[in-house]
KOLLOVO-230315 format. One line per field, with one value per residue (C-alpha): residue number from 1; residue in one letter; x, z, y. Coordinates in steps of 0.25 Angstrom, whole numbers. Example, Ala and Ser with C-alpha at 12.3 -4.5 7.8 and 13.67 -1.06 7.14 Angstrom:
KOLLOVO-230315
i	(1; 2)
aa	(A; S)
c1	(49; 55)
c3	(31; 29)
c2	(-18; -4)
***
This chain:
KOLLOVO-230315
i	(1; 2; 3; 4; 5; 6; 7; 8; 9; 10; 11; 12; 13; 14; 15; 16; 17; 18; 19; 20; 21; 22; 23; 24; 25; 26; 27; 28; 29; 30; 31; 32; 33; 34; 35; 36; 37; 38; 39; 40; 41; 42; 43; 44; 45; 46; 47; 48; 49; 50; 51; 52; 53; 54; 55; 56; 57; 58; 59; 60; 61; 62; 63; 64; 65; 66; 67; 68; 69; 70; 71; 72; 73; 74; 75; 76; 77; 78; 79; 80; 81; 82; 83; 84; 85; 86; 87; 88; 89; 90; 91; 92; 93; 94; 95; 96; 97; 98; 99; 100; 101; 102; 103; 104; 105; 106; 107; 108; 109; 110; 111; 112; 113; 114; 115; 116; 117; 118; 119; 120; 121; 122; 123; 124; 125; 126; 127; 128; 129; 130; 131; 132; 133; 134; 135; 136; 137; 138; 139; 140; 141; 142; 143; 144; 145; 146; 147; 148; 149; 150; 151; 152; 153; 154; 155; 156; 157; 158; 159; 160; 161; 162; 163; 164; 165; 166; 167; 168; 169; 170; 171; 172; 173; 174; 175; 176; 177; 178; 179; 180; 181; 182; 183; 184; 185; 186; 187; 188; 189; 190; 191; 192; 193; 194; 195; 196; 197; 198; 199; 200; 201; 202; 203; 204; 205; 206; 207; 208; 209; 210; 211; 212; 213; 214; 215; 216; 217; 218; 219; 220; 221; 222; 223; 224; 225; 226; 227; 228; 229; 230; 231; 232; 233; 234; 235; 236; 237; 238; 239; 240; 241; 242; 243; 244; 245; 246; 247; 248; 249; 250; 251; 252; 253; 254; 255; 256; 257; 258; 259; 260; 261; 262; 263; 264; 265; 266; 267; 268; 269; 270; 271; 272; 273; 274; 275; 276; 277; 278; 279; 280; 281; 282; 283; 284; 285; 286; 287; 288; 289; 290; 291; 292; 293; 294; 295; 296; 297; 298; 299; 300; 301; 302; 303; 304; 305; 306; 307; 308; 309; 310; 311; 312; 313; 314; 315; 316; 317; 318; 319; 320; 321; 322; 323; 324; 325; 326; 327; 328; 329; 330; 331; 332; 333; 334; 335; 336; 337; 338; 339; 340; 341; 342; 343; 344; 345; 346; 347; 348; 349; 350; 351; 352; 353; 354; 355; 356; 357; 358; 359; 360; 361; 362; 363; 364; 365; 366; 367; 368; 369; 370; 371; 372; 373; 374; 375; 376; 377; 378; 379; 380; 381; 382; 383; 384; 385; 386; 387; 388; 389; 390; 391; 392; 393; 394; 395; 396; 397; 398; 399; 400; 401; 402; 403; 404; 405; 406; 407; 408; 409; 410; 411; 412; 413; 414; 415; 416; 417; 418; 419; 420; 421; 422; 423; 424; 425; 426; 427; 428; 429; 430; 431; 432; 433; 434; 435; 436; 437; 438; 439; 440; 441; 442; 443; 444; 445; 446; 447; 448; 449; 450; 451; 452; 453; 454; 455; 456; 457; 458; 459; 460; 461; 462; 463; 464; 465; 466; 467; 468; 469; 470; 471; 472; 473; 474; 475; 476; 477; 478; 479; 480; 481; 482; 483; 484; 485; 486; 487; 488; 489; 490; 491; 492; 493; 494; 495; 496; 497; 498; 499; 500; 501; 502; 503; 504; 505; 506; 507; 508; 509; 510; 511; 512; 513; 514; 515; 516; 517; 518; 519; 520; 521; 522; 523; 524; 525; 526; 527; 528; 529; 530; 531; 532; 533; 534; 535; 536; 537; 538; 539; 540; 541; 542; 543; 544; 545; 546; 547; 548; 549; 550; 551; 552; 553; 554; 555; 556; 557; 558; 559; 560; 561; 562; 563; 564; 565; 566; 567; 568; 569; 570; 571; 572; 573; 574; 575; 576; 577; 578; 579; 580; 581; 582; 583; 584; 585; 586; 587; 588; 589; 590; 591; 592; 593; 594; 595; 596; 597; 598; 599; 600; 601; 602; 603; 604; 605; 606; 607; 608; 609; 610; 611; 612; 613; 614; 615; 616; 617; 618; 619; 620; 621; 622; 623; 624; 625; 626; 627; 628; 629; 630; 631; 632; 633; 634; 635; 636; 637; 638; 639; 640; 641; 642; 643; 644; 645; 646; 647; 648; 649; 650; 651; 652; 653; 654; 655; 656; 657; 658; 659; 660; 661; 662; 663; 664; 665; 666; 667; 668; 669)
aa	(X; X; X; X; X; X; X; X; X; X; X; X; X; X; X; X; X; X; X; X; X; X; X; X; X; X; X; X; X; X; X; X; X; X; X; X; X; X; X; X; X; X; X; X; X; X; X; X; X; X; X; X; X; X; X; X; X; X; X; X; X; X; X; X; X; X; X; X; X; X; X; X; X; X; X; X; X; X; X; X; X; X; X; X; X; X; X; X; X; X; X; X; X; X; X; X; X; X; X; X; X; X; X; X; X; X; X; X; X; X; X; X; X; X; X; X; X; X; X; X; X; X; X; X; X; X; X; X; X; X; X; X; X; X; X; X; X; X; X; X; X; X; X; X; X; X; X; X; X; X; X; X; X; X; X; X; X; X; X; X; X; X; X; X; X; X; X; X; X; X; X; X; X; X; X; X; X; X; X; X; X; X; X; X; X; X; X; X; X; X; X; X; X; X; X; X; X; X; X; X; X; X; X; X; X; X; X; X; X; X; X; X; X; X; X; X; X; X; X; X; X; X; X; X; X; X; X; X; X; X; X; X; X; X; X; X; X; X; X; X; X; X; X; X; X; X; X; X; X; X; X; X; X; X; X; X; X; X; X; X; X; X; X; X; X; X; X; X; X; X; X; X; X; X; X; X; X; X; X; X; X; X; X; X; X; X; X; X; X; X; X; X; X; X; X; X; X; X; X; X; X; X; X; X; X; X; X; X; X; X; X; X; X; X; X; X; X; X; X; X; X; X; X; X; X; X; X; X; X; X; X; X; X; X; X; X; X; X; X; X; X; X; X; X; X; X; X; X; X; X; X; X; X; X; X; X; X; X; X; X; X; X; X; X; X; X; X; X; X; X; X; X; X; X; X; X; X; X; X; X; X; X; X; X; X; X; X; X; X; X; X; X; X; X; X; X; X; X; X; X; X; X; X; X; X; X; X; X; X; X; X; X; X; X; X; X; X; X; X; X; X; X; X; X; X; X; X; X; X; X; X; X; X; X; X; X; X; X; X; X; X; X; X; X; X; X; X; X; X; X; X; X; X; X; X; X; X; X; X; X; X; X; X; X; X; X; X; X; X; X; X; X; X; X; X; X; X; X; X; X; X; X; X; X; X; X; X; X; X; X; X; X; X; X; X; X; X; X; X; X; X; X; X; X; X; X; X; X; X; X; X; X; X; X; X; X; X; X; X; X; X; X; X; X; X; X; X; X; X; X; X; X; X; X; X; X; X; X; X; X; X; X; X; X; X; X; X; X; X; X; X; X; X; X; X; X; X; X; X; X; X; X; X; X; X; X; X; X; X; X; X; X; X; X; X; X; X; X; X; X; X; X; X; X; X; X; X; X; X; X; X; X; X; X; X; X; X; X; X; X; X; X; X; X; X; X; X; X; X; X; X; X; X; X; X; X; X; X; X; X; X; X; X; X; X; X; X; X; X; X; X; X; X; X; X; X; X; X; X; X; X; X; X; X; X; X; X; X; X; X; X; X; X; X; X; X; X; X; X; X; X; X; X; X; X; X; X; X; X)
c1	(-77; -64; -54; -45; -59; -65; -48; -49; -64; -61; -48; -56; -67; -56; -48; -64; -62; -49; -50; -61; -56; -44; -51; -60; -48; -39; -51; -52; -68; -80; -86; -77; -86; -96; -87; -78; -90; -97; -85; -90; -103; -96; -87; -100; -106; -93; -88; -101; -114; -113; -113; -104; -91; -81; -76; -89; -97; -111; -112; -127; -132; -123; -127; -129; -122; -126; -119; -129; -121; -111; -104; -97; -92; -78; -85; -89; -77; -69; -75; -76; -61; -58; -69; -61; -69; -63; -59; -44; -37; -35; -48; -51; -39; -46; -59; -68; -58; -59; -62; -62; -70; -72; -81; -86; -99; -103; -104; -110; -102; -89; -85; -88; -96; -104; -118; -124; -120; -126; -123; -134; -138; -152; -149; -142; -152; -161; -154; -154; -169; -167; -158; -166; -178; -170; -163; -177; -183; -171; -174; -186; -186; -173; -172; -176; -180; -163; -159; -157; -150; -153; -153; -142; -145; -145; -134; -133; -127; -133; -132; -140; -140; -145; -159; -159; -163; -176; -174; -170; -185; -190; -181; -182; -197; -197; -187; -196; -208; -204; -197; -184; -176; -164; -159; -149; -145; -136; -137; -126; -132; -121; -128; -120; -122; -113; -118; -118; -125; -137; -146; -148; -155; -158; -165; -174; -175; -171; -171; -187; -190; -183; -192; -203; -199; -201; -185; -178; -169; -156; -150; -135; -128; -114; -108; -95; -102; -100; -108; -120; -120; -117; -129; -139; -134; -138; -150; -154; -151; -160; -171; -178; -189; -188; -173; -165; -158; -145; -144; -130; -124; -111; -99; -97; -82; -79; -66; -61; -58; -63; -73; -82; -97; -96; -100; -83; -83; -95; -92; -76; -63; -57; -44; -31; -30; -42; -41; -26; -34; -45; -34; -27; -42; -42; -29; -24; -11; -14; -3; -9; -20; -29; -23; -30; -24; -22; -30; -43; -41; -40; -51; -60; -55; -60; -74; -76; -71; -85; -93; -87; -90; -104; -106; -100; -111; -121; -116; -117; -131; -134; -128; -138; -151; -147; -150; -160; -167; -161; -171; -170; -156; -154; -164; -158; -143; -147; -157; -144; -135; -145; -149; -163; -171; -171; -182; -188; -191; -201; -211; -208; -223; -224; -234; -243; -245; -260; -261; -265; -257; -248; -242; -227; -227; -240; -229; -219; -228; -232; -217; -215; -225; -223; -208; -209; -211; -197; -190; -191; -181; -188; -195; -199; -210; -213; -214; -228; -232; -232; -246; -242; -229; -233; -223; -232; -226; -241; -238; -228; -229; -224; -211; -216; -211; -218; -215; -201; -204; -213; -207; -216; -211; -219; -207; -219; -217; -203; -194; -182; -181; -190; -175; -165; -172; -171; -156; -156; -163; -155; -143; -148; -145; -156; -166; -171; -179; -188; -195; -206; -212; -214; -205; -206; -201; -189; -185; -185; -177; -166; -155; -157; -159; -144; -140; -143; -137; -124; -124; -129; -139; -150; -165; -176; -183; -197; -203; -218; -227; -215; -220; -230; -240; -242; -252; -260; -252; -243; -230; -226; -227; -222; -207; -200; -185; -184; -180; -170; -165; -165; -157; -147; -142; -131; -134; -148; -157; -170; -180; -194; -200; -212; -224; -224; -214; -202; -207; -206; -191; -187; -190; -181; -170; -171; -171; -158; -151; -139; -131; -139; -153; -166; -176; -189; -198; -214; -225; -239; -248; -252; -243; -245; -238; -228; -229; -217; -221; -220; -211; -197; -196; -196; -185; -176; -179; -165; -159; -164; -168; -174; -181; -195; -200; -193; -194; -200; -187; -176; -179; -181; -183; -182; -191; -186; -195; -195; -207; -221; -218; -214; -227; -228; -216; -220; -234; -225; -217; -230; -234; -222; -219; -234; -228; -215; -205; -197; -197; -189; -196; -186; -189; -180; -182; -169; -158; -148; -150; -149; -135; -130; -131; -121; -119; -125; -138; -142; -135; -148; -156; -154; -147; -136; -142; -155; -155; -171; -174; -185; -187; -200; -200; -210; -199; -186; -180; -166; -157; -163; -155; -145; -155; -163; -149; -145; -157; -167; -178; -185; -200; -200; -206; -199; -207; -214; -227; -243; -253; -263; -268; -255; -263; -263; -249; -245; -251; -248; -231; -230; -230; -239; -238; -240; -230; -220; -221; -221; -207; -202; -204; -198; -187; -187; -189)
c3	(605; 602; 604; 617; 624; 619; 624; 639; 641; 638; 646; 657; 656; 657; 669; 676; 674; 677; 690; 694; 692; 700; 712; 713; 711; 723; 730; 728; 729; 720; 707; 695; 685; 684; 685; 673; 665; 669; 668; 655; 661; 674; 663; 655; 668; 676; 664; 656; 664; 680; 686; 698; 704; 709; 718; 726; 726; 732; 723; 724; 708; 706; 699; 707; 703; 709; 707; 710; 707; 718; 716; 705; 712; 707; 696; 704; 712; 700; 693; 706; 707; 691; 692; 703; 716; 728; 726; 724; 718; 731; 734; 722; 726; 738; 736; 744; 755; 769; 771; 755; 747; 739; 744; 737; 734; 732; 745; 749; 757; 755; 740; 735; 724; 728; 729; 735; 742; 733; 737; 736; 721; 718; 729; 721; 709; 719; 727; 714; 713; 726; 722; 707; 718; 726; 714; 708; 720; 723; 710; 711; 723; 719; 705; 697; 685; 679; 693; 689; 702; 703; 689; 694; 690; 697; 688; 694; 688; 692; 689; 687; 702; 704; 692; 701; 714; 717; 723; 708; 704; 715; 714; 698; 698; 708; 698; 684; 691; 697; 684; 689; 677; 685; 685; 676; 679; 671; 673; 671; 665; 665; 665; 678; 692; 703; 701; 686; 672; 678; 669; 680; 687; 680; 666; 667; 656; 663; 655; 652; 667; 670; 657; 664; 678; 667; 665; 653; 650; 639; 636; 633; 629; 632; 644; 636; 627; 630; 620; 622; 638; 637; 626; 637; 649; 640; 638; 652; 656; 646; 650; 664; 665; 666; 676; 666; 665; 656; 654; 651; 647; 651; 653; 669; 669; 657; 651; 660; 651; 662; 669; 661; 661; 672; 688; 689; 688; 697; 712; 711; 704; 691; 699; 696; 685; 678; 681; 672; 662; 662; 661; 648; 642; 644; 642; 656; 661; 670; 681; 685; 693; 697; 685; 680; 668; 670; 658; 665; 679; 669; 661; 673; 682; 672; 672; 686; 685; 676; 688; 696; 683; 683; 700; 698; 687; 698; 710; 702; 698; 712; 717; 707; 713; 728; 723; 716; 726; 738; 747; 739; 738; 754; 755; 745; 753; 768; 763; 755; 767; 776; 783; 788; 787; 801; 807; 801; 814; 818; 810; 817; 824; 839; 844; 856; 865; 865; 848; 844; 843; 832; 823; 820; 806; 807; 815; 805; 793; 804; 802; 790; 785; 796; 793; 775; 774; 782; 775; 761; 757; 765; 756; 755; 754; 757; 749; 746; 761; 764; 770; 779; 783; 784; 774; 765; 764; 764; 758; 748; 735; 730; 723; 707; 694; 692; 706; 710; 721; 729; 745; 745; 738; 734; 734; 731; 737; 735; 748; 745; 734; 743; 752; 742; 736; 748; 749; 737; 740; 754; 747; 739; 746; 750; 751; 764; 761; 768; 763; 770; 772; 783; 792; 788; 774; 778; 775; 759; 762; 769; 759; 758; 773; 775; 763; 769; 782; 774; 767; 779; 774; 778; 771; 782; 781; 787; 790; 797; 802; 812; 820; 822; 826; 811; 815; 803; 792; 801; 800; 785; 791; 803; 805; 816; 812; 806; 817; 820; 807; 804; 818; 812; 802; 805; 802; 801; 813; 814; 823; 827; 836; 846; 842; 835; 841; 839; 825; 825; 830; 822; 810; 816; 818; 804; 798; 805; 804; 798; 792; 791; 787; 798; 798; 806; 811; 814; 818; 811; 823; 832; 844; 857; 856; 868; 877; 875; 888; 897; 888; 882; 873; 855; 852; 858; 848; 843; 854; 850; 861; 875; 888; 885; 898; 910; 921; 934; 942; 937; 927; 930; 916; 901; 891; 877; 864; 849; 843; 845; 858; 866; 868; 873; 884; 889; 894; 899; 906; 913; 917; 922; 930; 936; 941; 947; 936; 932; 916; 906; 892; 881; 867; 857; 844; 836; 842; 832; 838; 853; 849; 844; 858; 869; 878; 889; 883; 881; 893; 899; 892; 895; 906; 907; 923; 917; 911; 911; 897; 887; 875; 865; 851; 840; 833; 833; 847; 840; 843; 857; 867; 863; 872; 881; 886; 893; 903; 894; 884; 870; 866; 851; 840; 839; 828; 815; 819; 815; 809; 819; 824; 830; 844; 844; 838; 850; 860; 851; 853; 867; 863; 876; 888; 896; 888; 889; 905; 907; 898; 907; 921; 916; 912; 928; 935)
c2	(402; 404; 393; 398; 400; 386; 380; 390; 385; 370; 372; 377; 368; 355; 363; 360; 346; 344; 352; 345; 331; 335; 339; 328; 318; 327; 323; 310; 314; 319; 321; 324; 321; 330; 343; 336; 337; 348; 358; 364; 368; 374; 380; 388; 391; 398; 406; 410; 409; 409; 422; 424; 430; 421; 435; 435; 421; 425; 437; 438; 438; 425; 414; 401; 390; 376; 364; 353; 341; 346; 333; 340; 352; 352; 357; 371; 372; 372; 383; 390; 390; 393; 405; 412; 409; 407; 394; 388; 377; 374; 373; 363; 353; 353; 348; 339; 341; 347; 360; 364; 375; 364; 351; 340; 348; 364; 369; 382; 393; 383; 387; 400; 400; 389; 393; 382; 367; 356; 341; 332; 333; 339; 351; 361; 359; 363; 376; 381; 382; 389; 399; 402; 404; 414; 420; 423; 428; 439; 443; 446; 452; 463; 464; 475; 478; 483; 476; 460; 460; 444; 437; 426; 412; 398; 387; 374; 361; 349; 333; 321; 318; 331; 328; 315; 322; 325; 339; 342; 338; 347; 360; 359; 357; 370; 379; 376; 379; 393; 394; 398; 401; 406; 392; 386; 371; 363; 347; 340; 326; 316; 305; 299; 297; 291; 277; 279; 282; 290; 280; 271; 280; 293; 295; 305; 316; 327; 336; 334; 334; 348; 353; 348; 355; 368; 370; 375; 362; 361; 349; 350; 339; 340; 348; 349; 358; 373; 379; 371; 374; 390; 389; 380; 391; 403; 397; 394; 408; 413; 405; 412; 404; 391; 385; 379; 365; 361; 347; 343; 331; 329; 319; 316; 316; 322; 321; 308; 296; 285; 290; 302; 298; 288; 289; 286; 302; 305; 304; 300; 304; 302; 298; 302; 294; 298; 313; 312; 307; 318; 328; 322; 322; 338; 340; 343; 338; 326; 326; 342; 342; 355; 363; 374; 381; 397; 399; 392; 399; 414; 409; 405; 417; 426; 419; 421; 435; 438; 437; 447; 457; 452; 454; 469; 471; 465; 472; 485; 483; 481; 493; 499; 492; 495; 510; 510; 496; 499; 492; 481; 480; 480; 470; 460; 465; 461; 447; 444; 445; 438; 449; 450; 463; 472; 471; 458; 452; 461; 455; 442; 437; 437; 426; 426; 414; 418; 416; 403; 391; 392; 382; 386; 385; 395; 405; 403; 407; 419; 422; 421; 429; 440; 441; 440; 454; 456; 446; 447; 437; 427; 418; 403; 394; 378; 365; 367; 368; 384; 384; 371; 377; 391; 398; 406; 422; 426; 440; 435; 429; 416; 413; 409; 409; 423; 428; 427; 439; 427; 422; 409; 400; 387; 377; 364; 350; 352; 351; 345; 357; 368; 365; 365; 377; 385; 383; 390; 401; 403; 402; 414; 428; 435; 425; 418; 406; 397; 382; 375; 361; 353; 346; 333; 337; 343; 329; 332; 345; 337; 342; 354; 359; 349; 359; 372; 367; 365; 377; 386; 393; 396; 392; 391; 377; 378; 365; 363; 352; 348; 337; 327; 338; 339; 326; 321; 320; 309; 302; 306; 321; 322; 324; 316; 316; 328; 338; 329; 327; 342; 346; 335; 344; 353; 367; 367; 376; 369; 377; 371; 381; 380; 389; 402; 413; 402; 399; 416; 413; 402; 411; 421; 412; 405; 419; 422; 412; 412; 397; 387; 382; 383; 373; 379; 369; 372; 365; 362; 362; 374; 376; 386; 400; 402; 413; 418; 428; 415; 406; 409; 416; 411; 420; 410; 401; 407; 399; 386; 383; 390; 390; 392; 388; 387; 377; 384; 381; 374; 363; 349; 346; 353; 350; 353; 355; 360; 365; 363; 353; 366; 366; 354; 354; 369; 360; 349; 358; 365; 351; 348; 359; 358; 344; 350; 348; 361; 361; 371; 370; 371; 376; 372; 375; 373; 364; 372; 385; 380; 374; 387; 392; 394; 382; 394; 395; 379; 377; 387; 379; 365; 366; 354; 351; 348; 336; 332; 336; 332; 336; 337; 336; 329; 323; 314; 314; 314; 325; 329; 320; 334; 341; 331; 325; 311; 313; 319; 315; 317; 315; 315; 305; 292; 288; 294; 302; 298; 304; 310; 322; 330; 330; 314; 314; 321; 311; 300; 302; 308; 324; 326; 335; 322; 316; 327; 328; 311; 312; 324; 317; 303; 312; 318; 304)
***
């Protein structure tokens, strides 16, 4: 390398460091450490290996770029702004305040160029599974043999915090054994952690453990050293089978006389003081802060400039395959757009109030499977539970480390990772994915549905065995609080409809839904199918919430249920009008739906004069005073469920006609 390179890349390299400590410190928050010493490694990766183009961040053959440890964000902000993307100086001075590009971690749809929102460690670590998945299975899907139309690969950098999670374990147990050699993840292993040395708690060889997940692991030394990191990168490109790790050793806090390599650097600033003193060790002026020399701005520019060349060559090539693929092409155009194929609901099922009873999860794998051959982006699988929940493609293959081209994906006894995988996936174009387990394990996938919300988009989380009507396998089993937990986070549509043709609808709305996550809920036991010739009809599922059985004059009293306990309030309400009480049955299968509409319609549905409601619902009573009001009631579960057959469970806790009428005439007196 000649030496006016070697001088413009080590100036560079410094101007990340400097810049970095500068916005941390205006701030008077967060991380300057890690982008300190990492800068060499976002310095190899920006100029010589990431594929993108500042001028059009969502190009589709990009490479992803995660930063797992989003902590050290200031380290991706800065080479977003250097690189040319819409990002100012402005905008780096302004960190971690109101209303900026730039928050106090990677947040999707905020900065451009950010791919996804990482925060809690272990997460990004784990999306990126998701998106090697969707990569893999795009590819396998459109590319043809002189048509590489998606070869992109997944970079992330990632920390000890991150090898400390457990969703890491999970997600990098999942990416060896499909062998998903699109992935290229550097660790960071400094060796420290906000309480100090990581030795007090972290000793592990980790390196040893990723080869036994089936990873192709280098061992680099020093981050400082540019040679051995463009060598170790090569490498990892060149190696398709097996996802690859680059453990680095570096120097938290490089370059600070005080506080490199102590937890001084981790989660605070320099201060002012301290920041002079790095400046003087690279040979900055310390009284100038934010300065960035023309020559690094040219130098970076130019980079970032390499990408738009490299998506012109791209755009061109797929010019090409839309004449000679045409089908496919369009296909990949409308899926990538979020487009659903004309047409598509008319495979949706129709049940008959004659057919057997029905449990909803056997409706939903009746949709799913009715509708797969209409939606061919549509692909997903369980946490090792597919023939509980229902969510077997039956004519489609599954995904394997042969078979990129396979919808069913077996995720194993991996939620936490099954969750943080699908983000992934939904944050790949053109894909549409859905994860099953049941209800009550919704708790290990707590971080990623909160992230989905967040981000708004849209994987569909498909959770069964919904209620103590699962029965015998007792209290560890059956969810109590998690409806209420799950309605509680903003952003997130959770539908739990009651019997088959709203578990047709609720795939419907999930399918269509635009922004946010849907959680659709369905039961283990068999359920009646409603006569929609004498009852309301399921469409109206889309509402949230309708009249599915109207009073015979007007209503003394509503009764208000989710679920399989429909069924339960529509013979209530027979035994109640046999007794002289006009009663309005309720279905309401998605609170978030209801609220989104006009104040008209739920005004016609519970109106304001009645005031005599109840309603019925196997799990937490939290959340539905909203709806019962000052004068209204709730039968739920108080307490943690038992192990019994679901019929004996139901008698056991008050889920009874009897019950139901009894509750609703002490409401009347």
């Amino acid at each position: 390398m000649d030496s006016n390179k070697k001088n413009i890349e080590q100036l560079s390299i410094d101007t990340v460091r400097i810049l970095s400590a500068d916005a941390v410190q205006k701030a008077n928050s967060g991380h300057p450490g890690t982008p300190m010493a990492l800068a060499p490694m976002g310095h190899v990766l920006w100029t010589q290996f990431l594929n993108y183009n500042p001028k059009n961040p969502d190009w589709a053959n990009r490479d992803r770029f995660i930063l797992s440890c989003g902590h050290a964000c200031m380290l991706q902000y800065s080479f977003l702004y250097l690189t040319g993307y819409d990002l100012t100086l402005d905008d780096i001075k302004n960190f971690r305040q109101l209303n900026s590009k730039t928050a106090g971690h990677p947040e999707y749809g905020l900065a451009p160029g950010i791919d996804v929102t990482t925060g809690p460690l272990g997460q990004g670590f784990a999306n990126g599974v998701g998106f090697a998945i969707a990569q893999k299975h795009l590819a396998a899907r459109y590319n043809k043999p002189g048509f590489d139309i998606f070869n992109y690969h997944i970079y992330a950098i990632c920390s000890d915090g991150d090898m400390m999670e457990g969703v890491t374990s999970e997600a990098a147990s999942l990416a060896g054994h499909l062998e998903l050699g699109n992935i290229i993840y550097l660790y960071d292993d400094n060796h420290i952690s906000i309480e100090g040395s990581t030795d007090i708690t972290f000793n592990e060889d980790v390196s040893e453990r990723f080869r036994s997940y089936g990873w192709h692991v280098q061992d680099l030394p020093d981050v400082n050293d540019i040679h051995a990191l463009q060598l170790a990168l090569t490498n990892a490109k060149t190696e398709a089978q097996k996802p690859s790790l680059i453990r680095v050793r570096s120097l938290i806090a490089y370059g600070s006389p005080n506080k490199s390599g102590t937890a001084g650097s981790h989660g605070s600033p320099l201060g002012p003081d301290e920041v002079k003193l790095v400046k003087k060790f690279f040979g900055f002026d310390p009284e100038k802060s934010f300065y960035v020399p023309d020559e690094v701005l040219d130098f970076y520019h130019k980079a970032g400039e390499k990408g738009g060349v490299t998506e012109e060559k791209w755009n061109k090539l797929f010019a090409d395959y839309k004449v000679k693929y045409p089908e496919l092409a369009a296909e990949y155009e409308s899926a990538s757009k979020g487009e659903l194929p004309d047409g598509w609901k008319d495979a949706l099922p129709v049940f008959k109030a004659s057919d057997p009873k029905m449990a909803t999860r056997q409706a939903s794998g009746k949709v799913l499977n009715a509708i797969a051959a209409k939606l061919p982006n549509l692909i997903g699988g369980a946490a090792d539970l597919s023939p509980s929940t229902e969510t077997n493609l039956k004519e489609c293959d599954s995904f394997t480390s042969e078979n990129r081209g396979g919808r069913n994906f077996h995720f194993g006894i991996r939620e936490h990772a099954m969750g943080s995988a699908l983000n992934g996936m939904a944050l790949t174009k053109g894909v549409i994915p859905f994860g099953a387990t049941f209800l009550m394990f919704s708790e290990y996938m707590r971080p990623p549905i909160r992230l989905a919300a967040i981000m708004k988009i849209s994987p569909i989380f498909v959770y069964t065995h919904d209620s103590i009507g699962l029965g015998e396998d007792g209290t560890t089993h059956q969810p109590i609080e998690q409806l209420a937990s799950l309605r509680s986070i903003p952003n997130l549509t959770v539908i739990r409809p009651a019997d088959a043709n709203e578990s047709v609808h609720a795939w419907r709305v999930a399918l269509e839904h635009k922004g946010g996550p849907v959680v659709l809920i369905f039961t283990r036991q068999g359920l009646p199918i409603l006569d929609q010739d004498k009852y309301g009809k399921a469409s109206e599922l889309e509402k949230g919430a309708y009249i599915l059985s109207e009073a015979s004059k007007a209503p003394d009293l509503i009764l208000m249920a989710t679920g399989s306990e429909v069924a339960l309030i529509l013979q209530a309400q027979a035994k109640l009008e046999d007794d002289g009480i006009s009663t309005r049955v309720v279905s309401m299968p998605s609170w978030e739906l209801f609220e989104k509409q006009d104040a008209a319609y739920r005004e016609k549905v519970f109106p304001k004069a009645n005031k005599k409601r109840l309603a019925v619902e196997m799990a937490s009573p939290m959340g539905w005073h909203k709806y019962t009001t000052d004068d209204g009631d709730m039968l739920g579960m108080t307490t943690f469920g038992e192990s019994a057959p679901a019929e004996d469970l139901y008698k056991h806790f008050g889920f009874t006609v009897e019950n139901v009428v009894n509750k609703a005439k002490a409401l009347l007196k």
